[in-house]
N, C-alpha and C positions, 0 to 999 in steps of 0.2 A: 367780358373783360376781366373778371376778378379771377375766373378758372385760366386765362392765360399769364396774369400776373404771378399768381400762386404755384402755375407750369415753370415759371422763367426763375425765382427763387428759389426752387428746388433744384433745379438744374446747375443754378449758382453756386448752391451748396454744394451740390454733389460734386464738380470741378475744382471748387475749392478744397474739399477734402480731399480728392483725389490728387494732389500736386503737392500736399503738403510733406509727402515724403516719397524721398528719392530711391530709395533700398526697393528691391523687390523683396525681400521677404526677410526674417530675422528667425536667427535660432540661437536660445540662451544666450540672450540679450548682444549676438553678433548680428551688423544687417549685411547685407550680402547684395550685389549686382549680379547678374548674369553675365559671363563674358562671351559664353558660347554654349545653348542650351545643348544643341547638335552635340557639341565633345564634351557636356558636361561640366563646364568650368565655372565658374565662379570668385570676384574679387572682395574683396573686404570693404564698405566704404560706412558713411555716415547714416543716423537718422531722416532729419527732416531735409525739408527742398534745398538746403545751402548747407556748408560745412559748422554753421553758428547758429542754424537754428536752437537748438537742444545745449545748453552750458554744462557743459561736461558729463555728454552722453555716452562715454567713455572714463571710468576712473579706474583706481587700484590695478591689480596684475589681473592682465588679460593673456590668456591661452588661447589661441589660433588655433583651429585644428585642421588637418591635411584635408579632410573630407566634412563634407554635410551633407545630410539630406531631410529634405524637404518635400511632402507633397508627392511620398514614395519612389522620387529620385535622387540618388547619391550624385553627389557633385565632387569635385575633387577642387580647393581652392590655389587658383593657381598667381593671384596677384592681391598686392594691397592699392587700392585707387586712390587717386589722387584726392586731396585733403582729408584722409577718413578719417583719422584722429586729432586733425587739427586744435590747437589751445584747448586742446584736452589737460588743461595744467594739473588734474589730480590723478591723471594716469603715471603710475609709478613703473611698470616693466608689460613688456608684451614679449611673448613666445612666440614665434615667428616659425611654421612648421618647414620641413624641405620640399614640400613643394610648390611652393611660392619664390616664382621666377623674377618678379619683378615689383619694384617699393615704388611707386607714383611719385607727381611730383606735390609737394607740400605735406605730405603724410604725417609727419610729427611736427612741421612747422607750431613753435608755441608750446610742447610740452614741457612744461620747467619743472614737473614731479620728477624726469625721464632721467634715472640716474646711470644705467647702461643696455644696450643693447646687443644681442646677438644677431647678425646677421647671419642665417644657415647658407653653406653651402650649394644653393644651387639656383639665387638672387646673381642672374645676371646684369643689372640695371635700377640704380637709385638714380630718383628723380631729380627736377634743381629742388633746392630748397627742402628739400626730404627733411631734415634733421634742423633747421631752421630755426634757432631760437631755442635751440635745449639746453635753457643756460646749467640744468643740472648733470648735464651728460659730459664724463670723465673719462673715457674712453672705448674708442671703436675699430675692431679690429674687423679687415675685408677679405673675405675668401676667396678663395682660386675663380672662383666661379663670375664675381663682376668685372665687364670689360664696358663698364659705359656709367657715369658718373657727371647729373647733369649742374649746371652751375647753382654758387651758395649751398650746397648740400647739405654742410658743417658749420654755414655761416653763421655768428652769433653763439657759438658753443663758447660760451666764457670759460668755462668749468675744465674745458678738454684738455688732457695733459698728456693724453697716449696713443698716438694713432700706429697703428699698424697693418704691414698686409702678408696674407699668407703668402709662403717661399715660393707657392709654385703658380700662383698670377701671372700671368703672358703678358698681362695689359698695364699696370701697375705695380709698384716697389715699395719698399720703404728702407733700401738699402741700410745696411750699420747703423743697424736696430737710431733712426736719424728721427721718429716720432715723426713723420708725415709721409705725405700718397706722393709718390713720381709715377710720372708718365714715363713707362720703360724706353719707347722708343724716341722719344725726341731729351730724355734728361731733363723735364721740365720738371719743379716739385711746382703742383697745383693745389695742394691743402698743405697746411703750417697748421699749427699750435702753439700752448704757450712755454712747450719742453723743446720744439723741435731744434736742429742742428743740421745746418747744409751741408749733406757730405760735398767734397771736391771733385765729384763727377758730374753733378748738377752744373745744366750749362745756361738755365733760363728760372726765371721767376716767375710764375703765372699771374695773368690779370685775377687781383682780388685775392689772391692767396692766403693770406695773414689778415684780408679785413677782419677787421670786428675784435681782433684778436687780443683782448684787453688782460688779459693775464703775463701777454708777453713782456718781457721786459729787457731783455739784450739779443742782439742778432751779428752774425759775422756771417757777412756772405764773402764766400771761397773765390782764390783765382781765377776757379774754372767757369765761373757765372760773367757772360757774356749778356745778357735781355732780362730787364724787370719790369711786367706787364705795367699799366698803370691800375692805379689804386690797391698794388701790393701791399701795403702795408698802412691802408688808410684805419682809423679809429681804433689803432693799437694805442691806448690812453694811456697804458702804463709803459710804452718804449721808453726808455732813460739811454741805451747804450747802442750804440751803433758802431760797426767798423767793418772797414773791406780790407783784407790782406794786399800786403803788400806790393805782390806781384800781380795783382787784375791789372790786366791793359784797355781794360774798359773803364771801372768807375776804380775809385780812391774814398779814403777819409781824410786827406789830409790837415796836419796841422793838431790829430787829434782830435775833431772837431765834432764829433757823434755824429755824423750826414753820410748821407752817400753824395756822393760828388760824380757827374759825368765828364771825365778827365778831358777829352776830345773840344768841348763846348763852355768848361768851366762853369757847368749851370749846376745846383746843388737839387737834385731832384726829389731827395727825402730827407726829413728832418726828423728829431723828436723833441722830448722836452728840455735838453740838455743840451744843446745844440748850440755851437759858435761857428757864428759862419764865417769863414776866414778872409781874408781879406783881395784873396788870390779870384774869388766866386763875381763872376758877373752877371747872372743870369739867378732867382729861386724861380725854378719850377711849376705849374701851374696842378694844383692840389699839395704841393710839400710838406705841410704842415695841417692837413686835411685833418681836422679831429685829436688834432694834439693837446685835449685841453688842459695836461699839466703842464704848457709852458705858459710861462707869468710872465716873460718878457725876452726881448732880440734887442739885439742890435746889427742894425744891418751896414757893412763897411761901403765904403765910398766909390767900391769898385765895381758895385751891382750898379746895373742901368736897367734892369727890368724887373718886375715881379707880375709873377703870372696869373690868370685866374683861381680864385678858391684858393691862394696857396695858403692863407690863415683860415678859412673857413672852419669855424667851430668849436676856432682856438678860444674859449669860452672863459679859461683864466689867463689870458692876456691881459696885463693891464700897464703897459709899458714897453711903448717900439720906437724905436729912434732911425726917422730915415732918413737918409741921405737926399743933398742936392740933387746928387751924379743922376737920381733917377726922375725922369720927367711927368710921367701920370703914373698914377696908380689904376691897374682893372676896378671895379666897382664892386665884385662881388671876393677880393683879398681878402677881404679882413671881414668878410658877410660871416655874420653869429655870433662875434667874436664881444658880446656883450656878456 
């Protein structure tokens, strides 16, 4: 009994050290997966069994290099996997070689050391959430070479003030030099900033575009903007100024009113801090005011008969709303955080 007990906690052991790291194998202090021994390849990824085991097993400037070898075979790195750097927050810059095709998804999620980065030339594919939280990251520019860009990529970049993309991208723009990524063929811009400027050939607004986007602080969306996804412009804490020119036949600001207004249905679909809703408005929209927390107060006119879900949610310096008769129940979760 005592020779099989003593068999079974060795083997415990050995399973448990055997699992506690994910990497096949590390050289000068990069760990590396296999992607395909057969062709040689190899991706960048973390330490231990999960992307947190190791608190910043990644710091200072890291050099990628095109090739490794290991165990007397040359491998050529051809991807970064997803989470390898993850809240690496004391990693400052990483070099990134040409031939690495592809940036996983979560890859720098969390790096707030991460003050810019070069994407080489031959990264066709950033993950969602790649760049996630790099509240130090102030600009990124995208080469010819990406045609696939997965959601949140940029989300949470507080810092970001320049987005750009090279001129000869099939897949994406940043038309008159406008600091953000359009989707060439449909005219949608799907990443904003806190510089950006909607040219007048942009005909849509992406869902989630401008979340997070807390450095923004004024926006004028053009004539030519027909569709604004929802949560376009949620947790931009610093919006003060909103307006739609004149001539959209879709939405309006009227009255001056810092909103976008959905002209058709009279419902006011975005707000920010400064925002008077006019009296013309019968409908606020369901997230409106999603994350507005520099408004300290509304007054809402007599001619609203609905407010939608979340449409205060988060509004966190609220402290003063006057609602009208006109409207019969409130959603339950309007005014949810607004403490």
């Amino acid at each position: 009994m005592k020779r099989k007990i003593t068999l079974w906690l060795t083997l415990l052991f050995c399973c448990a050290h055997s699992t506690s790291f994910a990497h096949d194998f590390e050289v000068d202090g990069i760990y590396y997966n296999y992607s395909s021994q057969e062709d040689k390849t190899v991706s960048v990824t973390f330490q231990g069994d999960a992307h947190n085991s190791y608190t910043n097993e990644y710091s200072g400037d890291v050099i990628i290099p095109e090739t490794v070898s290991y165990d007397g075979t040359t491998y050529s790195v051809t991807s970064i996997g997803q989470y390898a750097f993850r809240d690496c927050t004391g990693l400052t810059s990483v070099e990134i070689p040409n031939s690495v095709t592809s940036i996983g998804n979560y890859v720098f999620y969390g790096c707030t050391g991460l003050t810019s980065i070069e994407i080489p030339n031959g990264v066709t594919s950033i993950g969602g959430s790649a760049f996630r939280d790099c509240t130090g990251l102030t600009s990124v520019l995208l080469p010819n070479s990406v045609t696939s860009i997965g959601n949140f990529a940029l989300y949470g970049c507080t810092s970001l003030s320049n987005i750009s993309v090279s001129s000869g991208n099939g897949v994406y723009d940043s038309r008159n030099n406008c600091q953000a990524i359009i989707e060439t063929s449909t005219n949608t811009l799907i990443i904003g900033c806190q510089k950006s400027i909607i040219p007048n050939s942009v005909t849509s607004i992406g869902r989630y575009a401008f979340r997070g986007c807390t450095g923004l602080t004024s926006i004028e969306i053009p004539n030519s903007v027909t569709s604004i996804g929802g949560g376009a412009f949620w947790d931009c804490t610093r919006l003060s100024n909103i307006s739609v020119s004149s001539g959209n036949s879709v939405y309006d600001s009227r009255n001056n009113c810092q909103a976008i207004i959905e002209t058709s249905t009279n419902a006011l679909i975005i707000g920010c801090q400064k925002s008077i809703i006019p009296n013309s408005v019968t409908s606020i929209g369901n997230q409106a005011f999603e994350g507005c927390t520099g408004l300290t107060s509304i007054e809402i006119p007599n001619s609203v008969t609905s407010i939608g879900g979340g449409a205060f949610y988060g509004c966190t310096g609220l402290t003063s709303v006057l609602i009208p008769n006109s409207v019969p129940s409130i959603v339950g979760s309007a005014f949810y955080g607004c403490i």
